[in-house]
Residue, then its C-alpha position, 0 to 999 in steps of 0.5 A: x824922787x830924792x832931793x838929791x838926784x832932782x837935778x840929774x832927774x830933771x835933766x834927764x827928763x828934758x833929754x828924753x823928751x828932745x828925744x821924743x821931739x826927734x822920733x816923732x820927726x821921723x816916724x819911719x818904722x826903723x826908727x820907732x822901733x830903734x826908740x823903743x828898743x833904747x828906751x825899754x833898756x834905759x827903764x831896765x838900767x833905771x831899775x838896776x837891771x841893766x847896764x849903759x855901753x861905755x862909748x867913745x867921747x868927743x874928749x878921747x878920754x877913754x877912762x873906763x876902756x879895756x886898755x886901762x885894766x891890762x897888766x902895769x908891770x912890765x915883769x908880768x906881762x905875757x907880750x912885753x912888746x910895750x915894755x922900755x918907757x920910751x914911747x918914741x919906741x911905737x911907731x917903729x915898733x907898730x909898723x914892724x907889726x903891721x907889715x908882719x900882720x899884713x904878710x900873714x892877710x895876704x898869705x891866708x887870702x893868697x891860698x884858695x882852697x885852704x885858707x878857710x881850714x881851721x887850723x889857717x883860721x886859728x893862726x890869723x885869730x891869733x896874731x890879730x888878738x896879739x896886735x890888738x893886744x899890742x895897741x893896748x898896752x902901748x895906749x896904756x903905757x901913754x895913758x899912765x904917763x899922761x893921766x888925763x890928756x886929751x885928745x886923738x890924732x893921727x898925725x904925730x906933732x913935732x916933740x920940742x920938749x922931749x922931757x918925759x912929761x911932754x913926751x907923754x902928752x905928744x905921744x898919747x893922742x897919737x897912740x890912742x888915735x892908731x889904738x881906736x882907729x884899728x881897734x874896731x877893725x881887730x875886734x870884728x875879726x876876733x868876735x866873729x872868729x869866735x861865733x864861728x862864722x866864716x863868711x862874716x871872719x873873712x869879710x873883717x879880714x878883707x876890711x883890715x887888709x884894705x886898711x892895711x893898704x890904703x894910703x896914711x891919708x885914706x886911712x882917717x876916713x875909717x876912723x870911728x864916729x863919736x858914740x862907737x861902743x868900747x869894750x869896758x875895763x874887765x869884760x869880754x868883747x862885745x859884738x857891734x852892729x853899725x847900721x844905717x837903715x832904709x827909712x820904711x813906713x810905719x806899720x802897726x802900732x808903737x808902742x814907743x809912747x808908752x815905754x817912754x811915758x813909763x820912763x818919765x814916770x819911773x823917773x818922777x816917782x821913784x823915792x830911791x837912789x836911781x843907778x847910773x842916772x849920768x850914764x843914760x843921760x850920755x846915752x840918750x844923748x848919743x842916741x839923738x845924734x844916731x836918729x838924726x844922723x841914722x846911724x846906729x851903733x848898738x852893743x851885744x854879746x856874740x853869738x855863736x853859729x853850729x853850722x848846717x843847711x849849707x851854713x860855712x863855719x870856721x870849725x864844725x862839731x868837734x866830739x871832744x877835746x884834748x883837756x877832755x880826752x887827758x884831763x891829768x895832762x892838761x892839769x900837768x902842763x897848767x901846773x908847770x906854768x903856773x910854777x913857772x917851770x914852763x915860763x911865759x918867755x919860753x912859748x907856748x902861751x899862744x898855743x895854751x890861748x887856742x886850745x882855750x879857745x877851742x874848748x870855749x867853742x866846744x862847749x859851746x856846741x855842746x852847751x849844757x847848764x852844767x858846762x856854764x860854770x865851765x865856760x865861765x872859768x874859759x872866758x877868766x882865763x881869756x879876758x886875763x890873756x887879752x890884759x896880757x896878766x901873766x899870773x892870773x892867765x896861768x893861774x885861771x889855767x891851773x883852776x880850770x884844769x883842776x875843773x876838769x879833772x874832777x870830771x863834773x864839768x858837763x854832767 
C-alpha cells in the first residue's frame, strides 16, 4: 500500500467492513448473493478492470451526468428548443411538451389491435427520446448559468431577484428536479424500445402515461431514491433494475467471505496507485443504504430479444435494410447533410435517427464479429443525437455510410 492512498484505503477498508456487519445481519439468500456480486465488481474496479455507475447524490450536483456533455452552443443543436437564455421560458415550454407527449400515449393505447405495429412503436420511441432530449438541454442550459448550485425541488420559489445570476439559481433545482424526476421514466421506455421487448415498452409507456395524469402532488412520491444510477457524460444508455426481493433462506455455501476477505487483501498489499478508490467508497456507501432498505438499484447494458416461442417484439427479423439494400443512396443523403445542403432545420433528422435505429436492431439480429465495428459507428452516431450535437450526428453519418459502401460491414 502507497503512502498516498493509506488514508482513502483505510476509510475504505472500515466502509466494507460496516458492510459485512450489514450482510451478516441479514443472512437471507437475496442479500448474500447481491453482496457477493457487489463486491467481486469492486475487486474488478480496484484492478482496473471495472468501472463504478455514477448515481444520484443527496447535493443534486449532477456533475458527471449525461446532460452536461450535450451540445452548448446554440447554432449547433439539432432540437433548439433550449435556445433564448431566459430559463422563465421552461415551464410554459415543458408543459406544451408534455400535453403533446400525452396526446401521442393516449393516442397508441386508444388504438387496439395497431398499436403494437412498429411503425406506431417507432413514432412514440421518437418523441420520448426528443423530450428526454429536451429535459437535458434545458438542465444544461441551468447548470452552465449556475455552476455548482445545489439542490432539487419541485416547487418553483418566488424570483425576488430576477437578475440573471438569481434567476439561474431559482430556476436550476426546479429544472433539474423535473429532469431527474422524468428521466428514469423516459429511459425505461427507450431501453426497452431498443431491446425489443414489447411487453416490457408498454408497461414503461403505461407508467409514464400515469405520471402524465396523476396530480402535481401525486407526482413527488415517483421521484427517484438517492443512489439511482444516472447515464454518464458520453455513453449510451444503461439498462436499471430497481428491485426489492423477497427475503429467502439461505442455501448452500457463500462464498461472500471469501471475495470480501480478497478485497480487503487487494486492498492492503497492493504497492500501486488504486483506481478510482473514491468511487467505490460511495459505492459501498449506497449499497449499505440498499441492504438495509432491500432496494437495489443495480446497472447494465441492454439486451436484446429475437423473439420466438410466442415471445412479442417491437419488431422481428428484418432480412435486410435500406442503407444495405442502396449503400451509394445512404452515402448521398449522409453527404448532403453533412454539406448542410440538407439542414437540420429543414427535417429529416428524426427520420435519419430511426433508420439508424432500425440498422442498430438489424444487426443485432444479424450479429457477427465483423458488424461490431458497425455497431459501434451506429451507436457514435446516436450518443451525438441524443447530445443533440448537429455536426458530429451528421458527421458519424457520413463515416457510417462510407462504411457501408465499402461493403465489409458484415463479412
Amino acid at each position: 500500500m502507497i503512502p498516498g492512498q493509506s488514508k482513502e484505503v483505510k476509510k475504505l477498508i472500515k466502509s466494507l467492513e460496516s458492510l459485512k456487519k450489514v450482510v451478516e445481519a441479514n443472512p437471507s439468500q437475496p442479500h448474500m448473493q447481491a453482496a457477493e456480486t457487489a463486491v467481486s465488481h469492486w475487486q474488478r474496479v480496484a484492478e482496473g478492470r471495472g468501472i463504478i455507475p455514477y448515481r444520484l447524490n443527496d447535493s443534486g450536483v449532477l456533475s458527471q451526468a449525461f446532460h452536461m456533455g450535450m451540445e452548448q452552443d446554440p447554432a449547433l443543436r439539432i432540437d433548439k428548443g433550449a435556445n433564448g437564455g431566459d430559463l422563465r421560458r421552461f415551464p410554459q415550454m415543458f408543459q406544451g411538451r408534455r400535453e403533446g407527449f400525452h396526446r401521442l400515449l393516449k393516442d397508441y393505447f386508444e388504438r387496439p389491435g395497431y398499436r403494437s405495429s412498429g411503425d406506431q412503436c417507432d413514432l412514440v420511441v421518437l418523441e420520448t427520446a426528443r423530450l428526454s432530449r429536451f429535459l437535458g438541454m434545458w438542465c444544461l442550459e441551468a447548470e452552465l448559468a449556475a455552476p455548482g448550485q445545489e439542490g432539487a425541488t419541485p416547487d418553483l420559489p418566488e424570483v425576488e431577484d430576477d437578475s440573471p445570476t438569481m434567476l439561474a439559481k431559482t430556476y436550476l433545482p426546479y429544472i433539474r428536479w423535473h429532469m431527474l424526476l422524468w428521466e428514469p421514466y423516459l429511459n425505461e421506455a427507450i431501453v426497452s424500445w431498443e431491446e425489443n421487448q414489447l411487453p416490457g415498452f408498454e408497461k414503461a409507456l403505461e407508467v409514464l402515461l400515469a405520471l402524465l395524469e396523476v396530480s402535481a402532488e401525486d407526482r413527488k412520491s415517483f421521484f427517484p431514491p438517492e443512489g439511482y444510477p444516472i447515464r454518464e457524460i458520453g455513453r449510451e444508455r444503461i439498462k436499471i433494475w430497481d428491485s426489492s426481493p423477497e427475503q429467502r433462506p439461505m442455501r448452500g455455501h457463500s462464498v461472500f467471505n471469501i471475495r470480501y476477505v480478497q478485497l480487503i487483501r487487494l486492498l492492503q498489499e497492493t504497492k500501486e496507485a488504486i483506481p478510482h478508490l473514491h468511487l467505490i467508497q460511495e459505492d459501498v456507501i449506497t449499497y449499505i443504504a440498499m441492504f438495509k432498505a432491500n432496494r437495489f438499484l443495480t446497472v447494465g447494458s441492454p439486451g436484446f430479444s429475437k423473439g420466438g416461442g410466442g415471445v412479442q417484439v417491437v419488431r422481428a427479423n428484418t432480412e435486410t435494410h435500406p442503407f444495405l439494400l442502396a449503400p451509394v443512396d445512404f452515402y448521398k443523403k449522409a453527404m448532403l447533410f453533412h454539406n448542410e445542403t440538407y439542414s437540420v432545420d429543414g427535417g429529416g433528422v428524426g427520420d435519419m435517427y430511426l433508420m439508424l435505429r432500425q440498422l442498430e436492431r438489424h444487426f443485432k439480429f444479424q450479429l457477427t464479429n465483423a458488424s461490431r465495428l458497425t455497431q459501434g459507428m451506429i451507436m457514435a452516431c446516436l450518443v451525438a443525437w441524443d447530445e443533440n450535437r448537429a455536426r458530429e450526428f451528421t458527421r458519424g453519418m457520413l463515416r457510417l455510410a462510407e462504411h457501408l459502401r465499402e461493403g465489409d460491414h458484415a463479412a
